[in-house]
N, C-alpha and C positions, 0 to 999 in steps of 0.2 A: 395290603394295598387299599387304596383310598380312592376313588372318583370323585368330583364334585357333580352333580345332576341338581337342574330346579327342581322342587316340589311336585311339577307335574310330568315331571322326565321318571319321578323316582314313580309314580303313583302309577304311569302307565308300564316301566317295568317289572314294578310287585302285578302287575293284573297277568301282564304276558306269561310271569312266572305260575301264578293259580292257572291260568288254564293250561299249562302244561304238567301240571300236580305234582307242581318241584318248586322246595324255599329259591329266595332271590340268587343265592351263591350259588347255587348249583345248575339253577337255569343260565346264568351270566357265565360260568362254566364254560359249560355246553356249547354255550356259542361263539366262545370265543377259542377254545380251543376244545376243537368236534375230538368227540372219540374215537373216531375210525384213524384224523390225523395221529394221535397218540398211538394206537396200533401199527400206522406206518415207521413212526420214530422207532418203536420196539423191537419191528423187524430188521429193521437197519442197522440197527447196535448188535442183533442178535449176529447178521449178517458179517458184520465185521467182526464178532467175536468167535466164530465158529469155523474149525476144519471144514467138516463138511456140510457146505452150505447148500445143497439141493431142498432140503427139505424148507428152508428159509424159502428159498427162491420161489419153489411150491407156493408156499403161502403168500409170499408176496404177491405173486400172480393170480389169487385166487382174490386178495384185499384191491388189489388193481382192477381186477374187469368187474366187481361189485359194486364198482363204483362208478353214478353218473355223469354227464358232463362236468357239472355243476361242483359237484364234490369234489370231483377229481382235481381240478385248477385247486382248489381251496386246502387241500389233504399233501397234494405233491410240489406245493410253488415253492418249501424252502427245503432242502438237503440236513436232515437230523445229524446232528454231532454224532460223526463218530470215524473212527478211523478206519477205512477201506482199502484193502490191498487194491494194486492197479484194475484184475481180472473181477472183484464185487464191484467195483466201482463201473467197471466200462457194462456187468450182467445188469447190476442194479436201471445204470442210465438207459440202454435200449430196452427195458422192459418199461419203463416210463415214457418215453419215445414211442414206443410200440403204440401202448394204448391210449395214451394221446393221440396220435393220428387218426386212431383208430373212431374214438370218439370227436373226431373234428378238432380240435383246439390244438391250441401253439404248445409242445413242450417247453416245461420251468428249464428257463433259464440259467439255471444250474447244472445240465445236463453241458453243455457247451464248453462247459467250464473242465469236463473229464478226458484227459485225450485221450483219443483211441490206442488200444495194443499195439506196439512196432512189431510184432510179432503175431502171425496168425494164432486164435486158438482153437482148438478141439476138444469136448469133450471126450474123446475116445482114440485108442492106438490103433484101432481096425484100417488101416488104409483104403480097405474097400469102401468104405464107409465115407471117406473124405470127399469124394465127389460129389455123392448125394449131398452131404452138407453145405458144400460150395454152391451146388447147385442152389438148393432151397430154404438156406437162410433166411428168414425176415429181412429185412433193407438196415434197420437199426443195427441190426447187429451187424450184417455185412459192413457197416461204414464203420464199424468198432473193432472188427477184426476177431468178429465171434463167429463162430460156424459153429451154429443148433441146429436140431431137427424144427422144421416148420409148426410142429405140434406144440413148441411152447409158446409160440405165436398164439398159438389156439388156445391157451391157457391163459394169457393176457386180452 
Protein backbone atom coordinates (compact mmCIF):
# COMPACT_ATOMS: atom_id res chain seq x y z
CA UNK A 1 0.00 0.00 0.00
CA UNK A 2 1.06 3.39 -1.14
CA UNK A 3 0.18 7.05 0.37
CA UNK A 4 1.07 10.07 -1.09
CA UNK A 5 2.43 12.75 1.79
CA UNK A 6 4.38 16.23 0.96
CA UNK A 7 7.92 16.14 1.96
CA UNK A 8 6.88 17.80 5.15
CA UNK A 9 3.98 15.40 5.95
CA UNK A 10 6.54 12.53 5.51
CA UNK A 11 9.35 14.39 7.66
CA UNK A 12 7.04 14.95 10.48
CA UNK A 13 5.78 11.35 10.40
CA UNK A 14 9.42 9.62 10.33
CA UNK A 15 10.03 12.14 13.69
CA UNK A 16 6.60 10.97 15.45
CA UNK A 17 7.90 7.54 14.58
CA UNK A 18 11.68 8.12 16.32
CA UNK A 19 10.25 9.29 19.30
CA UNK A 20 8.14 6.36 19.66
CA UNK A 21 11.38 4.02 19.04
CA UNK A 22 9.52 2.39 16.19
CA UNK A 23 10.53 2.46 11.96
CA UNK A 24 7.81 4.51 9.98
CA UNK A 25 5.51 1.03 9.22
CA UNK A 26 5.11 0.04 12.40
CA UNK A 27 4.36 3.39 14.10
CA UNK A 28 1.75 4.05 10.89
CA UNK A 29 0.64 0.44 12.01
CA UNK A 30 -0.09 1.16 15.28
CA UNK A 31 -2.14 3.85 14.56
CA UNK A 32 -4.17 2.93 12.45
CA UNK A 33 -5.12 -0.25 13.48
CA UNK A 34 -4.41 -0.25 17.54
CA UNK A 35 -3.61 -3.58 18.96
CA UNK A 36 -5.94 -4.05 21.46
CA UNK A 37 -8.58 -3.44 18.15
CA UNK A 38 -6.77 -6.64 16.76
CA UNK A 39 -7.29 -8.41 20.04
CA UNK A 40 -11.07 -7.66 19.94
CA UNK A 41 -11.19 -9.13 16.24
CA UNK A 42 -9.38 -12.29 17.67
CA UNK A 43 -11.84 -12.68 20.38
CA UNK A 44 -14.76 -12.57 18.29
CA UNK A 45 -13.62 -15.10 15.59
CA UNK A 46 -12.50 -17.27 18.56
CA UNK A 47 -16.11 -16.43 19.87
CA UNK A 48 -17.72 -17.80 17.05
CA UNK A 49 -15.55 -20.55 16.57
CA UNK A 50 -15.88 -22.17 19.94
CA UNK A 51 -18.56 -24.59 21.83
CA UNK A 52 -17.76 -23.40 24.84
CA UNK A 53 -17.61 -19.80 24.83
CA UNK A 54 -17.26 -18.72 28.58
CA UNK A 55 -13.99 -18.47 28.76
CA UNK A 56 -13.96 -16.19 25.35
CA UNK A 57 -16.62 -14.10 26.96
CA UNK A 58 -14.29 -13.93 30.14
CA UNK A 59 -11.82 -12.38 28.21
CA UNK A 60 -13.75 -10.40 26.38
CA UNK A 61 -14.91 -8.67 29.32
CA UNK A 62 -11.69 -8.28 30.87
CA UNK A 63 -10.33 -6.43 26.97
CA UNK A 64 -13.69 -4.28 27.48
CA UNK A 65 -13.40 -2.75 30.93
CA UNK A 66 -9.55 -2.14 30.16
CA UNK A 67 -10.48 0.00 28.07
CA UNK A 68 -10.90 3.72 28.12
CA UNK A 69 -13.46 6.09 26.78
CA UNK A 70 -11.47 6.91 24.16
CA UNK A 71 -10.24 3.48 23.09
CA UNK A 72 -13.19 2.01 23.56
CA UNK A 73 -15.40 4.06 20.57
CA UNK A 74 -12.09 3.34 18.42
CA UNK A 75 -11.58 -0.75 19.41
CA UNK A 76 -15.54 -1.66 19.19
CA UNK A 77 -17.15 0.92 16.32
CA UNK A 78 -16.97 -2.03 13.64
CA UNK A 79 -18.16 -5.81 14.30
CA UNK A 80 -15.03 -8.13 13.17
CA UNK A 81 -15.89 -10.84 10.50
CA UNK A 82 -17.14 -13.57 11.71
CA UNK A 83 -19.96 -15.72 11.94
CA UNK A 84 -22.03 -15.70 15.27
CA UNK A 85 -24.66 -17.95 16.42
CA UNK A 86 -27.89 -15.81 17.47
CA UNK A 87 -26.95 -16.34 21.45
CA UNK A 88 -22.73 -15.02 20.81
CA UNK A 89 -24.17 -12.51 18.97
CA UNK A 90 -27.02 -11.05 21.20
CA UNK A 91 -23.68 -12.18 24.68
CA UNK A 92 -21.25 -10.41 22.46
CA UNK A 93 -23.77 -7.02 21.77
CA UNK A 94 -24.90 -6.42 25.55
CA UNK A 95 -21.48 -6.72 26.81
CA UNK A 96 -20.47 -3.86 24.37
CA UNK A 97 -23.62 -2.02 25.42
CA UNK A 98 -22.93 -2.68 28.94
CA UNK A 99 -19.60 -1.01 28.98
CA UNK A 100 -20.44 1.72 26.81
CA UNK A 101 -22.91 2.99 29.02
CA UNK A 102 -21.05 2.32 31.47
CA UNK A 103 -18.21 4.59 30.30
CA UNK A 104 -20.60 7.33 28.92
CA UNK A 105 -20.68 7.03 25.18
CA UNK A 106 -23.11 5.94 22.51
CA UNK A 107 -22.92 2.02 21.68
CA UNK A 108 -21.37 1.04 17.88
CA UNK A 109 -24.01 1.09 15.94
CA UNK A 110 -23.67 -2.33 14.94
CA UNK A 111 -25.01 -3.47 18.08
CA UNK A 112 -28.72 -2.52 16.72
CA UNK A 113 -28.31 -4.23 14.04
CA UNK A 114 -28.47 -7.83 16.30
CA UNK A 115 -31.93 -8.68 17.25
CA UNK A 116 -32.63 -9.75 20.52
CA UNK A 117 -33.58 -13.59 21.48
CA UNK A 118 -37.44 -14.53 20.89
CA UNK A 119 -36.77 -16.72 23.40
CA UNK A 120 -35.56 -16.06 26.94
CA UNK A 121 -32.11 -17.39 27.76
CA UNK A 122 -30.48 -18.91 30.92
CA UNK A 123 -27.42 -19.87 31.58
CA UNK A 124 -28.52 -22.59 34.06
CA UNK A 125 -31.57 -25.37 34.54
CA UNK A 126 -31.65 -24.49 38.31
CA UNK A 127 -35.23 -23.04 38.27
CA UNK A 128 -34.60 -21.56 41.55
CA UNK A 129 -32.11 -19.67 40.28
CA UNK A 130 -34.30 -18.08 37.43
CA UNK A 131 -35.87 -15.44 39.51
CA UNK A 132 -32.77 -14.17 40.89
CA UNK A 133 -31.61 -13.70 37.12
CA UNK A 134 -34.74 -12.03 36.06
CA UNK A 135 -34.51 -10.14 38.82
CA UNK A 136 -30.84 -8.83 38.35
CA UNK A 137 -29.87 -8.92 34.89
CA UNK A 138 -27.86 -5.90 33.55
CA UNK A 139 -30.55 -3.82 31.33
CA UNK A 140 -28.43 -4.91 28.04
CA UNK A 141 -29.11 -8.05 28.43
CA UNK A 142 -32.50 -7.96 29.82
CA UNK A 143 -33.45 -6.11 26.48
CA UNK A 144 -31.67 -9.14 24.55
CA UNK A 145 -33.34 -11.68 26.52
CA UNK A 146 -30.41 -12.74 28.41
CA UNK A 147 -30.70 -13.53 32.03
CA UNK A 148 -26.94 -13.36 33.80
CA UNK A 149 -25.91 -13.07 37.17
CA UNK A 150 -25.19 -9.25 37.72
CA UNK A 151 -21.46 -10.09 38.44
CA UNK A 152 -20.74 -10.26 34.79
CA UNK A 153 -21.92 -6.81 34.63
CA UNK A 154 -19.07 -6.34 37.04
CA UNK A 155 -16.69 -7.98 34.80
CA UNK A 156 -17.39 -5.57 32.02
Amino acid sequence: MQIRVTPGQKRELERCARAAGLDLSSWMLGRLIPPRRESFAKLVRALASQRDSSYVLAELGDLLSSLDRAELGSVVDTLPAAHLDELAANQLAAMVETVATKKGIRPPSWTNDIEPLRTPWFPTTLLSLRLHLLCNSPPAFRRRNLFVDSTLEHRV
